[in-house]
C-alpha positions as CSV (number, residue, x, y, z in Angstrom):
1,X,33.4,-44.8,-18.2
2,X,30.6,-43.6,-20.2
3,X,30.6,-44.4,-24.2
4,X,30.1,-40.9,-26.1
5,X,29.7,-43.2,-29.5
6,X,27.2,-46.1,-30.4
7,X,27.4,-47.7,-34.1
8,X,24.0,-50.0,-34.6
9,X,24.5,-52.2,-37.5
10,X,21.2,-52.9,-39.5
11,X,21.0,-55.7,-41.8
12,X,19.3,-54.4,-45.0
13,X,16.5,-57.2,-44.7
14,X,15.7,-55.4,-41.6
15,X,14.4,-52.7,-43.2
16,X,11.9,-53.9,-45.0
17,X,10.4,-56.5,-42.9
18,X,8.0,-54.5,-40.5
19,X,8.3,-56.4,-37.3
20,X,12.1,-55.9,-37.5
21,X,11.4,-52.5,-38.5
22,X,9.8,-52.0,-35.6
23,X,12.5,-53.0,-33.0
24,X,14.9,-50.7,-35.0
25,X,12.6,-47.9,-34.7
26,X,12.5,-49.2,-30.6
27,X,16.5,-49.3,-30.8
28,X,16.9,-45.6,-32.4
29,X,14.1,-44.9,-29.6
30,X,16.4,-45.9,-26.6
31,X,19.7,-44.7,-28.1
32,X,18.2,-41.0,-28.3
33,X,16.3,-41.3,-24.8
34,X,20.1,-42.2,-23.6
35,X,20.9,-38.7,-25.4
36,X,22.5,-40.5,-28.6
37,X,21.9,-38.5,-31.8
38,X,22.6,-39.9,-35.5
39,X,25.8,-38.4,-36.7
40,X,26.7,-40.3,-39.9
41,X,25.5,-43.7,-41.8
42,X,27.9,-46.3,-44.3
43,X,27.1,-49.3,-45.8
44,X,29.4,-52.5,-46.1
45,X,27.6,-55.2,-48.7
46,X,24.4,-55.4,-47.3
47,X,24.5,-53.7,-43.9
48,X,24.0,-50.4,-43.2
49,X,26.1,-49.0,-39.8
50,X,24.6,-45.7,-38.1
51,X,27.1,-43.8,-36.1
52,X,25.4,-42.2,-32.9
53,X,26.8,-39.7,-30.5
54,X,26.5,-38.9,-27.3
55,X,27.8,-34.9,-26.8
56,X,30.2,-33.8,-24.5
């Protein structure tokens, strides 16, 4: 079985610190090479989730 959803949580820290920045940008980078697109975003304290999808 396949997953059709992904949800990569990023600790806020991560975003501001550019080596971690980086291995976001490789994680967001392998998600949509997989065929993963961003389909929504929340944030819980001080982590931010992104919701990928996979169609079909």
């Amino acid at each position: 079985m396949t997953a059709s959803h992904r949800v990569l949580r990023v600790h806020g820290g991560r975003l501001v610190v550019a080596e971690r920045r980086l291995e976001l940008e490789a994680e967001l980078d392998a998600a949509a090479a997989e065929g993963f697109t961003l389909v929504g975003s929340f944030a819980v304290d001080d982590n931010i989730y992104l919701v990928m999808q996979r169609p079909g």
